[in-house]
C-alpha positions in Angstrom: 0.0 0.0 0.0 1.6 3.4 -1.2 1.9 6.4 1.3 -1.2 8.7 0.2 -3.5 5.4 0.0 -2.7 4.7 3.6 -3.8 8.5 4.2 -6.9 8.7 2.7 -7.4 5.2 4.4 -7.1 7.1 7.9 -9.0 10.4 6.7 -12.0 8.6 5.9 -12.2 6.6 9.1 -11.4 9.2 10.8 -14.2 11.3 9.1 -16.7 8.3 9.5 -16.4 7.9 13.2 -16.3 12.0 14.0 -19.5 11.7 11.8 -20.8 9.3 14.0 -19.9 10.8 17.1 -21.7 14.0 15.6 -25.3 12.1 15.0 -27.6 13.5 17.5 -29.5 10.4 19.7 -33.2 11.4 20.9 -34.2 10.3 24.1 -37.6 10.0 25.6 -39.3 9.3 28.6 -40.7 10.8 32.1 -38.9 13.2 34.2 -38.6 11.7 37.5 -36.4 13.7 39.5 -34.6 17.0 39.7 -30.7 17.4 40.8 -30.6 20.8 40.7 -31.2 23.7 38.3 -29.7 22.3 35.5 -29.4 17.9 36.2 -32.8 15.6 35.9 -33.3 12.5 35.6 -35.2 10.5 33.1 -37.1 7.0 33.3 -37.7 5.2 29.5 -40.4 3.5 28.5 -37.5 0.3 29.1 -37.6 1.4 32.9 -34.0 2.8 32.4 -33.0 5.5 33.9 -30.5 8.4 32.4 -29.0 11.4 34.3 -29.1 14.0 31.8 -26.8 17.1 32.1 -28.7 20.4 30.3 -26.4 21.0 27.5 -25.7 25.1 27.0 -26.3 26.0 30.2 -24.4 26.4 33.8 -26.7 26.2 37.0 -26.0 27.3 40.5 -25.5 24.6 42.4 -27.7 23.5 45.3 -25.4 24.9 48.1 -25.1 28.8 46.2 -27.5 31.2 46.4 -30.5 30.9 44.3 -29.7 27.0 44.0 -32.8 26.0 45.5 -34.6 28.3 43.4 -32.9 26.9 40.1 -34.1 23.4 40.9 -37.6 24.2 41.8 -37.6 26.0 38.4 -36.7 22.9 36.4 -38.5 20.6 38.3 -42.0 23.1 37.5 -40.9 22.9 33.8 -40.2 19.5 33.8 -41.0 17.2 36.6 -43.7 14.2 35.9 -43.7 14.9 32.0 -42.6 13.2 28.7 -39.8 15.2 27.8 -37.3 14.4 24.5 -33.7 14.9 25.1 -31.9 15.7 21.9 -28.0 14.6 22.9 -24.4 14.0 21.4 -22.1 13.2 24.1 -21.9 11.7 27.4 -19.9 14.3 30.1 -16.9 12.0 32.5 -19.6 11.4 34.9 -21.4 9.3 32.0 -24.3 12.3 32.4 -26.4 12.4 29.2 -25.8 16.2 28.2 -28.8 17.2 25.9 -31.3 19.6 25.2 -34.8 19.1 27.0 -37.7 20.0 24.8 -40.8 19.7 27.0 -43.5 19.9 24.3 -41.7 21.7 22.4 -40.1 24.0 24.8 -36.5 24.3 25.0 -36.3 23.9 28.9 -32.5 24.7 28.9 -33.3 28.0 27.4 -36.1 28.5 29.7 -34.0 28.2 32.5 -31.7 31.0 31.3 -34.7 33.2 30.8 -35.9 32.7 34.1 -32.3 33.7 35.4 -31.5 30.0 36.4 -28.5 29.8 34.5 -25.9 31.3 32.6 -25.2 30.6 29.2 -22.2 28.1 29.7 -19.3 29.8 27.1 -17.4 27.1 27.9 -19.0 24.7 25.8 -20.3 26.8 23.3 -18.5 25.8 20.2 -20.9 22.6 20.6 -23.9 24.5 20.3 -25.7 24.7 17.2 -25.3 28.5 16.0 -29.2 29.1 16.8 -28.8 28.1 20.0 -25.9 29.5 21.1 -27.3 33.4 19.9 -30.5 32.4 21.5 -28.9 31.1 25.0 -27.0 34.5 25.0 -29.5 36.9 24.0 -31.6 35.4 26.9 -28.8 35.4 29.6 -28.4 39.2 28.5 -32.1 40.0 29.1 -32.3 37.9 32.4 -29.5 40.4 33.2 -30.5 43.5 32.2 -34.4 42.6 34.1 -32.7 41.5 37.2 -34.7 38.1 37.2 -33.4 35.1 39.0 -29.9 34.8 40.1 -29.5 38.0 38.1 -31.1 39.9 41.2 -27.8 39.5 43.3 -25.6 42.0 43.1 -23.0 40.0 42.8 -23.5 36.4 41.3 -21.2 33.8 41.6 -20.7 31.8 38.9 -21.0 27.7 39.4 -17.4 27.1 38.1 -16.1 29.6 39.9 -18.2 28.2 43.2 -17.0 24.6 41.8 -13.2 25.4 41.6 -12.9 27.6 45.6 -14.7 24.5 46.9 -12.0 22.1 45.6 -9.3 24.2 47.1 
């Protein structure tokens, strides 16, 4: 096998499995509990369950300020109803991270409206292009109306809250 065959050989596989990888999955089923502002969990019709991380979005966790809030947020979107979960990746924790469309509704973007979460930047580049405008346009408004975690004067960011409470 000459040089450039062995190449396109590896290009292509390569290019198959990032394809793949890229293929959204669609899960269904009936959220049955609430982590925290931006973590459920969801029971399919095989009795499985799946943690599922909200994709697009950073939550503060249940020890911050407006934590409790947060959760209680998602669990009135969400709790007790047939929700889709449109994913591409597990996180290391083996969390589904997805969008949650509850009828319809984007419930990660809901969140940020409602001031229960910031647009996560971090993980933006995985974001289709709609979504990422539309999860930052919102975190702006929340913002500039003071709703939700936005009411504190000084929010804390969860991966800033994360990172002093591993030190």
């Amino acid at each position: 096998m000459r040089k450039n065959d062995f190449k396109r050989i590896l290009v292509t596989i390569a290019l198959t499995v990032l394809a793949s990888a890229v293929q959204a999955d669609t899960l269904t089923g009936r959220v049955v509990g609430v982590a925290d502002g931006d973590t459920l969990t969801l029971l399919d019709a095989t009795n499985a369950h799946h943690k599922i991380r909200l994709a697009g979005i950073d939550s503060p966790e249940k020890g911050q300020s407006f934590g409790q809030v947060c959760k209680q947020s998602l669990s009135d979107l969400a709790y007790d109803r047939v929700v889709e979960v449109e994913s591409s990746k597990l996180d290391r924790y083996g969390r589904v991270i997805g969008k949650v469309l509850v009828d319809g509704l984007d419930a990660n973007l809901e969140q940020v409206r409602r001031g229960c979460g910031w647009h996560y930047k971090k993980y933006q580049h995985e974001q289709p292009l709609d979504d990422r405008l539309s999860y930052s346009r919102a975190e702006d408004a929340a913002r500039e109306r003071s709703v939700g975690l936005w009411a504190d004067s000084a929010p804390v960011p969860p991966w800033d809250w994360r990172k002093a409470r591993r030190k």
